[in-house]
matplotlib code that plots the C-alpha trace (Angstrom):
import matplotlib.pyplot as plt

x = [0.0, 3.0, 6.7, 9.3, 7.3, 3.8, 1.6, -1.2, -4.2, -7.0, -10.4, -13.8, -13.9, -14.4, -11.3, -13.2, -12.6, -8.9, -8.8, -10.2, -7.4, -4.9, -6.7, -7.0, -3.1, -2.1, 1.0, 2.1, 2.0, 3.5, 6.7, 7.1, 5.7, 4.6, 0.7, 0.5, 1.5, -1.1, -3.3, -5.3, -6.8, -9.1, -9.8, -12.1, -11.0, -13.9, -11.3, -12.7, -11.3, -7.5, -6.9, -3.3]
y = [0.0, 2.4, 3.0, 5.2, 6.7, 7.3, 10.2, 10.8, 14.0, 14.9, 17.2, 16.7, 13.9, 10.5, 7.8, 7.7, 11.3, 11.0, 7.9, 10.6, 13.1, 9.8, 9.1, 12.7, 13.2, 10.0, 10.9, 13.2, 10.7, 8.0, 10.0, 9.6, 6.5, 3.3, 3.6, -0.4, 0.3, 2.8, 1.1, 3.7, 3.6, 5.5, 6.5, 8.7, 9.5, 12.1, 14.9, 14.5, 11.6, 10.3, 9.0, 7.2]
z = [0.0, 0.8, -0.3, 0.1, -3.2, -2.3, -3.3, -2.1, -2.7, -0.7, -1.3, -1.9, -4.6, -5.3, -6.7, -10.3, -10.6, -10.2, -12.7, -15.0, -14.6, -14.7, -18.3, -19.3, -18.6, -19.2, -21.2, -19.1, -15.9, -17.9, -18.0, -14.7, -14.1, -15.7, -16.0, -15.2, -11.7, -10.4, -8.3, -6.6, -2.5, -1.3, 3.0, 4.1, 7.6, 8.5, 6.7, 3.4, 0.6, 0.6, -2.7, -2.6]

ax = plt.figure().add_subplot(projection="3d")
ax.plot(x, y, z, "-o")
ax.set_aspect("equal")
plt.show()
C-alpha cells in the first residue's frame, strides 16, 4: 500500500474522478511513471477523501 514513493491527494472527490485526470493526462503521468502500476486507495477518515 506504501513506499518510500507514495503520493497521495485529498479534497472533496471521489477515486473515479482521479482515474479521469490519470486518463485525461495520461502521457504526461507516464513520464514519470509506468501507467500499469497505479493502483489507486481511497480513505475517508472524517477529513474528506485520501486517494493514494
Amino acid at each position: 500500500m506504501y513506499s518510500k514513493k507514495t503520493a497521495a491527494v485529498s479534497g472533496d472527490f471521489g477515486i473515479e474522478d482521479v482515474w479521469k485526470l490519470v486518463i485525461k493526462y495520461r502521457e504526461e503521468i507516464a513520464s514519470h511513471v509506468e501507467l500499469d502500476s497505479i493502483d489507486l486507495r481511497w480513505d475517508q477518515f472524517g477529513l474528506g477523501a485520501v486517494v493514494y
